[in-house]
C-alpha positions in Angstrom: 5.8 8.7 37.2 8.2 5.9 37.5 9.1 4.8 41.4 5.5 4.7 42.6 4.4 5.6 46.1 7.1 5.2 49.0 6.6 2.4 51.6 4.3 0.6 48.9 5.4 -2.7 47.8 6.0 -3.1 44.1 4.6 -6.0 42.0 6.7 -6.9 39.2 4.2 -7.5 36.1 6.0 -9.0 32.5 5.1 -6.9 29.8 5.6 -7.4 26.3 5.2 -4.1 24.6 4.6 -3.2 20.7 5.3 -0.2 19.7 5.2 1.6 16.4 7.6 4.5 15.2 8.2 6.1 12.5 11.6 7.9 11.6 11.9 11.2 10.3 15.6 12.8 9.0 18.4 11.5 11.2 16.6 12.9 14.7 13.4 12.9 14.7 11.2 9.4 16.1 7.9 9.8 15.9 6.1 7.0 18.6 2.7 6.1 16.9 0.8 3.9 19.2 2.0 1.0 21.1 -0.1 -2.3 23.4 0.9 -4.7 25.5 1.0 -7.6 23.4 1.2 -10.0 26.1 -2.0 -9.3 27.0 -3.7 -9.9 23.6 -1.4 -11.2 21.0 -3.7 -11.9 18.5 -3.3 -11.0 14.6 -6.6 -9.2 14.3 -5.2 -6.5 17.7 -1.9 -6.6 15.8 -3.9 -5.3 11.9 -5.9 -3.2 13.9 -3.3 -1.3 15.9 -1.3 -1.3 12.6 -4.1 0.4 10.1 -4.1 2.8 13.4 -0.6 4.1 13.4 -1.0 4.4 9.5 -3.6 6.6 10.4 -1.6 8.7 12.9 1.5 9.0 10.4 -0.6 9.9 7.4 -2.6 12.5 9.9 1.1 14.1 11.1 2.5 13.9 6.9 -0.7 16.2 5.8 -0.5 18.7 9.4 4.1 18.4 8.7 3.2 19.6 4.9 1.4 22.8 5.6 
């Protein structure tokens, strides 16, 4: 999951990660969706992948209700 294969030479790759959360009581971080902004930093990704983790929390606050 994280060394990759052995005897294959690693490339080191910047990465500029976004990530959305969403805390919940004092233990609980719920991880919403994340993108490699580096790789498109645009405002329309970043409203889009926004309105998506909305979507995700308001989908786990109905399902955490029940």
């Amino acid at each position: 999951m994280f060394g990759g294969q052995e005897g294959h030479a690693r490339r080191r790759e910047r990465i500029l990660l976004r990530v959305f959360v969403h805390f919940h009581g004092s233990r609980v971080v719920l991880l919403l969706a994340g993108y490699d902004k580096g790789k498109d930093p645009s405002d329309r990704r970043q409203q889009r992948e926004i309105a998506q983790a909305r979507k995700y929390l308001a989908y786990w606050r109905r399902r955490h209700r029940s």
